[in-house]
Biopython code that builds the backbone (N, CA, C, O; Angstrom):
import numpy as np
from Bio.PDB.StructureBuilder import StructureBuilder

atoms = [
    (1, "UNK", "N", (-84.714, 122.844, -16.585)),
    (1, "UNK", "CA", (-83.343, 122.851, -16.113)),
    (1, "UNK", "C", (-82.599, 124.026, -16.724)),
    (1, "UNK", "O", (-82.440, 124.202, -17.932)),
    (2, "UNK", "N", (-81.985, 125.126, -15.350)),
    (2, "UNK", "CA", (-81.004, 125.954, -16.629)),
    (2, "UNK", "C", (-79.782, 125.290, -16.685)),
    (2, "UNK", "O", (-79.261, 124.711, -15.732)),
    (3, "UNK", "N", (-79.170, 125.411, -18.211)),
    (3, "UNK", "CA", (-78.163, 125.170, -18.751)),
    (3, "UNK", "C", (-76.937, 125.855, -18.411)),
    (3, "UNK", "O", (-76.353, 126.408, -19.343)),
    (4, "UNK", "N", (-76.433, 125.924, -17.248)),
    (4, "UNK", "CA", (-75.083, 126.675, -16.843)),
    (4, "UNK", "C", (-73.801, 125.681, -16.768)),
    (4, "UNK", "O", (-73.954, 124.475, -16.958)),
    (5, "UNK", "N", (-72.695, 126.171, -16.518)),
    (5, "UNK", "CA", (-71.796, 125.608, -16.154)),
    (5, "UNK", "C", (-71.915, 125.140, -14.803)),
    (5, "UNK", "O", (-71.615, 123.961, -14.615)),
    (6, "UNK", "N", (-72.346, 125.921, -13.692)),
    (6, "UNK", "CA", (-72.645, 125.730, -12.160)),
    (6, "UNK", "C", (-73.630, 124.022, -12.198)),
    (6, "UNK", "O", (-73.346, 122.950, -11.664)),
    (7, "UNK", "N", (-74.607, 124.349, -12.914)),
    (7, "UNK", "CA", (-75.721, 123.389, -13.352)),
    (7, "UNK", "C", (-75.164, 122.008, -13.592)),
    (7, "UNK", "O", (-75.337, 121.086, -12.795)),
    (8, "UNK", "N", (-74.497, 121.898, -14.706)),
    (8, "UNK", "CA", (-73.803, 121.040, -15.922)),
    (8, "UNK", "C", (-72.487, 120.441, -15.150)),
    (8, "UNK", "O", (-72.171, 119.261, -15.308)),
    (9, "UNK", "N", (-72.050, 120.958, -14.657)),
    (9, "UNK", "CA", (-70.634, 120.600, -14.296)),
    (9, "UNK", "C", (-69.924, 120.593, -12.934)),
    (9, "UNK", "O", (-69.236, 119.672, -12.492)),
    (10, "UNK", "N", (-70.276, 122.082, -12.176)),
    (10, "UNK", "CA", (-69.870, 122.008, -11.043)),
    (10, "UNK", "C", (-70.335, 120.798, -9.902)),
    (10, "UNK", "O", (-69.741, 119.868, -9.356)),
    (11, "UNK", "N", (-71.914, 121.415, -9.853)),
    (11, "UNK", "CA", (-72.770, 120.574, -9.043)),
    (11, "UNK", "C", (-72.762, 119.224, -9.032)),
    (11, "UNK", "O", (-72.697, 118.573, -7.990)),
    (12, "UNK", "N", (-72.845, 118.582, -10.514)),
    (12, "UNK", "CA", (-72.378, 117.136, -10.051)),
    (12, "UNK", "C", (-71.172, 116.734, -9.643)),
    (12, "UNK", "O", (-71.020, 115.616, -9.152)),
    (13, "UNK", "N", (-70.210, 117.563, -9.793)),
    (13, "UNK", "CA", (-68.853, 117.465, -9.486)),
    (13, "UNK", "C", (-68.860, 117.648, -8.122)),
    (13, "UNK", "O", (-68.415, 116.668, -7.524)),
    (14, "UNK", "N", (-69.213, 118.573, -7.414)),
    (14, "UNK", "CA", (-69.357, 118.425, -5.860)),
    (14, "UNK", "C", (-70.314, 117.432, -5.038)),
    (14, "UNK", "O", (-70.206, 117.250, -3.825)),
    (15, "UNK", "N", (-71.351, 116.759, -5.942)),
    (15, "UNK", "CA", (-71.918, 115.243, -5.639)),
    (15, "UNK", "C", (-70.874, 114.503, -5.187)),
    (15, "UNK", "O", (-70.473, 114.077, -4.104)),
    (16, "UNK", "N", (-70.462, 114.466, -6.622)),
    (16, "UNK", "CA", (-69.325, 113.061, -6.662)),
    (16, "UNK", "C", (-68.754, 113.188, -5.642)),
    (16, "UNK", "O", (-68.605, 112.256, -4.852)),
    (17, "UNK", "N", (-68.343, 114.305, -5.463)),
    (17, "UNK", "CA", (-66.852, 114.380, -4.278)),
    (17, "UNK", "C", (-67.248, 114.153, -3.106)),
    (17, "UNK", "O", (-66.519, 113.483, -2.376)),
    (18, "UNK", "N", (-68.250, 114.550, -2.715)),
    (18, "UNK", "CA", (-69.142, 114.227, -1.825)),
    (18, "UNK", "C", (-69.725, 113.028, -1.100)),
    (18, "UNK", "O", (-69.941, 112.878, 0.102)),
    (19, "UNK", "N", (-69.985, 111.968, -2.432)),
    (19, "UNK", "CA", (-70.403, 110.975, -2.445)),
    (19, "UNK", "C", (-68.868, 109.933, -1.831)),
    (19, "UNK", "O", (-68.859, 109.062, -0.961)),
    (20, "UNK", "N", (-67.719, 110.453, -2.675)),
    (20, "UNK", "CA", (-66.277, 109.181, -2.438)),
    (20, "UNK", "C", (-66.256, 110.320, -0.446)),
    (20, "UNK", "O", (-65.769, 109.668, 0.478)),
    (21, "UNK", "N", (-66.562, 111.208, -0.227)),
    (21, "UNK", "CA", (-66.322, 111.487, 1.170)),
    (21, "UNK", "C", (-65.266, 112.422, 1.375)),
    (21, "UNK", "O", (-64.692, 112.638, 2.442)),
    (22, "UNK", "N", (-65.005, 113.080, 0.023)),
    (22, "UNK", "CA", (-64.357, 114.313, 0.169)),
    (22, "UNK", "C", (-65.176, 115.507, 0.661)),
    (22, "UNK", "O", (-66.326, 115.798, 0.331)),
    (23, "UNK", "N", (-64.127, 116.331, 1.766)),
    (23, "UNK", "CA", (-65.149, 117.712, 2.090)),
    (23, "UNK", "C", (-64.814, 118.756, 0.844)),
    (23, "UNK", "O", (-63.766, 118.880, 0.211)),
    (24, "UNK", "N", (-66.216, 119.541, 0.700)),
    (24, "UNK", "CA", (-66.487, 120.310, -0.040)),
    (24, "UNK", "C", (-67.057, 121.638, 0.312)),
    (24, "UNK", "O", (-68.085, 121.758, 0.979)),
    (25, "UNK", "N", (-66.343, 122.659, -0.166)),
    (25, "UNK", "CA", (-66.979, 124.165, 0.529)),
    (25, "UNK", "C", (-67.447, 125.369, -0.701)),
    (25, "UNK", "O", (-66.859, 125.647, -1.746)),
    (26, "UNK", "N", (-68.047, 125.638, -0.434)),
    (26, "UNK", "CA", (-68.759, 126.882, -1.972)),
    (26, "UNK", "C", (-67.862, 128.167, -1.404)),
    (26, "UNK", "O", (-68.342, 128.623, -0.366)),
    (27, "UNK", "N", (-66.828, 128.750, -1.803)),
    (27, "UNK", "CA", (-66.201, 129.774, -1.652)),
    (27, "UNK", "C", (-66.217, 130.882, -2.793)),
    (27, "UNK", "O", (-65.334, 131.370, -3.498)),
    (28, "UNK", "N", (-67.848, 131.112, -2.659)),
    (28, "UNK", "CA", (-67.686, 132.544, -3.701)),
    (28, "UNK", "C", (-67.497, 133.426, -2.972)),
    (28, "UNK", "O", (-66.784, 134.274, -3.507)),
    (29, "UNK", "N", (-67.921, 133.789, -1.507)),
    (29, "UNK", "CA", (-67.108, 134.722, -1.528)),
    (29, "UNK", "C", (-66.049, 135.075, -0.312)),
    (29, "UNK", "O", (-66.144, 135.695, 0.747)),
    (30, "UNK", "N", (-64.780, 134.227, -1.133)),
    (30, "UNK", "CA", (-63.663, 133.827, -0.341)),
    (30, "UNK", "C", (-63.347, 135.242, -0.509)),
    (30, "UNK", "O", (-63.720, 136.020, -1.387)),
    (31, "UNK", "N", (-62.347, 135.488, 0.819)),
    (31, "UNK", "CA", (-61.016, 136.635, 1.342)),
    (31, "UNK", "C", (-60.115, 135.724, 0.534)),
    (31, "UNK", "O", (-60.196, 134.496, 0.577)),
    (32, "UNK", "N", (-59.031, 136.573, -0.396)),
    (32, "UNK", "CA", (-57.713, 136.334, -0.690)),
    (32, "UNK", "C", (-56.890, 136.966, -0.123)),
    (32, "UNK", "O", (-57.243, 138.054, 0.333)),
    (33, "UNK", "N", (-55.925, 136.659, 0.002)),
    (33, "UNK", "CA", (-54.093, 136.996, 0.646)),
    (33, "UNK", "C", (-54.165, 136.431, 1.982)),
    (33, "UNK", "O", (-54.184, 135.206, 2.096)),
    (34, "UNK", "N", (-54.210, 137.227, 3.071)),
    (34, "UNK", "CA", (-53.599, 137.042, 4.678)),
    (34, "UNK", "C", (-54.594, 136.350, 4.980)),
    (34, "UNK", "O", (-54.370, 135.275, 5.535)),
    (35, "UNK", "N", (-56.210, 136.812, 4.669)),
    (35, "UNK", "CA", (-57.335, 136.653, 4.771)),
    (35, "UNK", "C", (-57.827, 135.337, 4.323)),
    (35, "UNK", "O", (-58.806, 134.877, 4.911)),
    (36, "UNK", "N", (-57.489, 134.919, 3.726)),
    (36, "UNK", "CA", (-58.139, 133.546, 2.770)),
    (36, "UNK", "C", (-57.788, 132.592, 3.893)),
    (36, "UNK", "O", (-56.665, 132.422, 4.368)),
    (37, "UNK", "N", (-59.204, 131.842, 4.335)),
    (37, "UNK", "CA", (-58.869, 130.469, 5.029)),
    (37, "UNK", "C", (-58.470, 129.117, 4.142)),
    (37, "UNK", "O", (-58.676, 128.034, 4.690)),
    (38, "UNK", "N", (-57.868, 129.124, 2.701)),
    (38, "UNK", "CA", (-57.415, 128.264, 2.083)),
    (38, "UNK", "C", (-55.858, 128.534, 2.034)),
    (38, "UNK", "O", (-55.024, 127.631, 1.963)),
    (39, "UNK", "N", (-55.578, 129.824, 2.077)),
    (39, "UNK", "CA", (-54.340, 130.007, 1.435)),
    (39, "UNK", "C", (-54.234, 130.572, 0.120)),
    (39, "UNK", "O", (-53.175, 130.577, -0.508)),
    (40, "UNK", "N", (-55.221, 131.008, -0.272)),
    (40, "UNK", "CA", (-54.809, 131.303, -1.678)),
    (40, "UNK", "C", (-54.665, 132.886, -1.758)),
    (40, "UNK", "O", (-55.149, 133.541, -0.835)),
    (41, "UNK", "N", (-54.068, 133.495, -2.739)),
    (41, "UNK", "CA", (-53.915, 134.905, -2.900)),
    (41, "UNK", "C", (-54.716, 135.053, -3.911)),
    (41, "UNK", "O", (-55.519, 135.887, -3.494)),
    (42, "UNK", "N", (-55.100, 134.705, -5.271)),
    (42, "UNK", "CA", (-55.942, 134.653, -6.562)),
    (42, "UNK", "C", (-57.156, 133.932, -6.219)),
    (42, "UNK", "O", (-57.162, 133.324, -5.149)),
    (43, "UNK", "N", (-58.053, 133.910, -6.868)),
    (43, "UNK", "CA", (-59.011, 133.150, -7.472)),
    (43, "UNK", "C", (-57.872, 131.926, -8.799)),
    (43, "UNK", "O", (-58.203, 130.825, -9.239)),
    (44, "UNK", "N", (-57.075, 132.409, -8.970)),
    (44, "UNK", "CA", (-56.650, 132.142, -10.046)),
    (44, "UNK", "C", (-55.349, 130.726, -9.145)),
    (44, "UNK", "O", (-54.594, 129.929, -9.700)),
    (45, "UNK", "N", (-55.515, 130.880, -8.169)),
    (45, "UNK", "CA", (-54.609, 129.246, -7.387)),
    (45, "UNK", "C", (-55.727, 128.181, -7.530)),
    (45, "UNK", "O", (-56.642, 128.229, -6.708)),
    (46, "UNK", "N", (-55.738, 127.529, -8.185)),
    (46, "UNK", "CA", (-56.369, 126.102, -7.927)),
    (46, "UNK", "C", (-55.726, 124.925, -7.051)),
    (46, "UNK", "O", (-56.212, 123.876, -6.630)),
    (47, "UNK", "N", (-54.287, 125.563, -6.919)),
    (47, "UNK", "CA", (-54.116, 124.034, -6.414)),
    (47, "UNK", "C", (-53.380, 125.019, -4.694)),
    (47, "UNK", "O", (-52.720, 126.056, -4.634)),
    (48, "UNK", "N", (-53.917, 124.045, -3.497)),
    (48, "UNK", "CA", (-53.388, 124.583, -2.717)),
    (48, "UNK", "C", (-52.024, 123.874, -2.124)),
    (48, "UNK", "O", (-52.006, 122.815, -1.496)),
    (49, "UNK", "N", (-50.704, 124.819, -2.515)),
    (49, "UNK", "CA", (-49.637, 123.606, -2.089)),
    (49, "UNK", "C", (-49.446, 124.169, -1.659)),
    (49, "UNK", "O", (-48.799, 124.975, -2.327)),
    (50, "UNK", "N", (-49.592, 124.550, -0.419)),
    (50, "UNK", "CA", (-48.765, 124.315, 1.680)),
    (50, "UNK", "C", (-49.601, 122.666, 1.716)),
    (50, "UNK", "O", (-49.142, 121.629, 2.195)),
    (51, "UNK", "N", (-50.551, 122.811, 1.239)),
    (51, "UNK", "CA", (-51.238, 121.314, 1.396)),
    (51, "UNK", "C", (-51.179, 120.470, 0.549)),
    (51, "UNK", "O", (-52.018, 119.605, 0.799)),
    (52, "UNK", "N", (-50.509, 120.211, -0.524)),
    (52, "UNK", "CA", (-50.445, 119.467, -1.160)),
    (52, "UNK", "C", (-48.883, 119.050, -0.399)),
    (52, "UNK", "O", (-48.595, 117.928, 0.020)),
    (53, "UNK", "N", (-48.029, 120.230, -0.358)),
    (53, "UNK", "CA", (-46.462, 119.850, 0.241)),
    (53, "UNK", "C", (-46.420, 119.002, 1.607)),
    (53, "UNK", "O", (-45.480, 118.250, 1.867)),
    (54, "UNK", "N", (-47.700, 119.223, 2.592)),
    (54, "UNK", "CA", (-47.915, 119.021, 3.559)),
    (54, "UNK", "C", (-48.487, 117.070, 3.005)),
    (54, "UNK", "O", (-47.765, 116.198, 3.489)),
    (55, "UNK", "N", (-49.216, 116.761, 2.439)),
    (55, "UNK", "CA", (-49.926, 115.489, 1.874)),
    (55, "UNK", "C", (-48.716, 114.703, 1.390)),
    (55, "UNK", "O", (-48.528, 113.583, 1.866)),
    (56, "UNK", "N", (-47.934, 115.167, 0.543)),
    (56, "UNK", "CA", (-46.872, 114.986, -0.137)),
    (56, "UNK", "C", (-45.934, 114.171, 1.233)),
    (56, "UNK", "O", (-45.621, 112.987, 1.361)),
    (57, "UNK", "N", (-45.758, 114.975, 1.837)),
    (57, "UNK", "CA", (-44.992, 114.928, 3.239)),
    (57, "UNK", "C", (-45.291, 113.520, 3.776)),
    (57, "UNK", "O", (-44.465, 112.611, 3.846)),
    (58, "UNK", "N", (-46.148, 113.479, 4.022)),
    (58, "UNK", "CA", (-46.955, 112.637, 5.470)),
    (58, "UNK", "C", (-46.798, 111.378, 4.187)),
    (58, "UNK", "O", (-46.403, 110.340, 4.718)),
    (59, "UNK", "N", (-46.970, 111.236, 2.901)),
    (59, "UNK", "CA", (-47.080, 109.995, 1.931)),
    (59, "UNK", "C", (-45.290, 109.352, 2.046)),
    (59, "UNK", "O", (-44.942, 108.276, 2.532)),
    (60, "UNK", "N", (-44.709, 110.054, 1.641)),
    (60, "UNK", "CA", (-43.568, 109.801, 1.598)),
    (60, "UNK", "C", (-42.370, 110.583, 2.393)),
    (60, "UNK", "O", (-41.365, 111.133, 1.943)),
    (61, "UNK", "N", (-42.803, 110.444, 3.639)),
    (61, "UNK", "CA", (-41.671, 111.046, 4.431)),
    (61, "UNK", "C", (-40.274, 110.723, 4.125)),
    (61, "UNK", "O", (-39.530, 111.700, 4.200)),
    (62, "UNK", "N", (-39.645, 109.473, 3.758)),
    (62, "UNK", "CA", (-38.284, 109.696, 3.388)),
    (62, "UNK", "C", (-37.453, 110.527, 1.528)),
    (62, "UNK", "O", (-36.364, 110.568, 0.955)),
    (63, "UNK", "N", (-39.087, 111.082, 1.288)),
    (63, "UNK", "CA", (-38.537, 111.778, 0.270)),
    (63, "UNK", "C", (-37.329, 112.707, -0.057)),
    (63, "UNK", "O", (-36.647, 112.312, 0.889)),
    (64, "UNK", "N", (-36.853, 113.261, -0.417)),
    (64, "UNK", "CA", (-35.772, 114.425, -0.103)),
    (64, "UNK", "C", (-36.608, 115.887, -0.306)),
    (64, "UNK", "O", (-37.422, 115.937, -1.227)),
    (65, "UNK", "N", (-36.495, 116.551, 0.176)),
    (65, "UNK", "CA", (-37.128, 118.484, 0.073)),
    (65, "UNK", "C", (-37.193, 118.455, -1.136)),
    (65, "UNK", "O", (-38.315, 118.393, -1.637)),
    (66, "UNK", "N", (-36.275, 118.482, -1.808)),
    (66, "UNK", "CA", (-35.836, 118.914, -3.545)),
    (66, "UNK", "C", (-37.386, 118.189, -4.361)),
    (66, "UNK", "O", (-38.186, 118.891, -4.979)),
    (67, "UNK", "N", (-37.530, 116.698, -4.176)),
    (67, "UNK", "CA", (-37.950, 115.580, -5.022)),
    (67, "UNK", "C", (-39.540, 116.712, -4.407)),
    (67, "UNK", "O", (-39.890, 117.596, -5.188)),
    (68, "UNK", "N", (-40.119, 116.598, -3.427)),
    (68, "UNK", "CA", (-41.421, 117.412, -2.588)),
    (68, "UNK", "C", (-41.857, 118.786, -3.415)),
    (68, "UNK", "O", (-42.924, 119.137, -3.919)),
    (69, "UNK", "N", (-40.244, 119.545, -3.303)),
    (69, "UNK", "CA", (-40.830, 120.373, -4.099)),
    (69, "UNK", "C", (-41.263, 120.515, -5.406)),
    (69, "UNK", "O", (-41.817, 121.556, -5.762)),
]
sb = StructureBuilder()
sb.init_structure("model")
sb.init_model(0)
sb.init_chain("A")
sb.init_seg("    ")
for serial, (resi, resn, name, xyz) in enumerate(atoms, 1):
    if name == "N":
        sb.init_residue(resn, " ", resi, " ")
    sb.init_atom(name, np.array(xyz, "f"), 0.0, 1.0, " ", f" {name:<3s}", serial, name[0])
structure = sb.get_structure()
């Protein structure tokens, strides 16, 4: 077995997610800015909020904008 982080950590981590029925995509080699089909501009965005604001949304629609953002 090699001992990597990819090895050790990622991979079962994309099991798991896998397993509860979350989709999962290997984006090494994502386009950032206009280009990126996630939205992200960095490597360095982990979290994608147009979609999280969008999730956020649809959970609690009588939220106020302010509380969302």
């Amino acid at each position: 077995m090699v001992y990597t982080e990819d090895a050790l950590i990622e991979q079962p981590a994309i099991k798991l997610y896998s397993e509860l029925g979350w989709d999962t995509v290997v984006c090494w080699d994502e386009q950032f800015g206009s280009d990126s089909p996630f939205g992200r501009n960095t490597r360095g965005d982990v979290v994608l909020s147009h979609r999280l604001r969008l999730a956020l949304k649809q959970l609690n629609p009588d939220a106020p904008t302010l509380a969302i953002d």
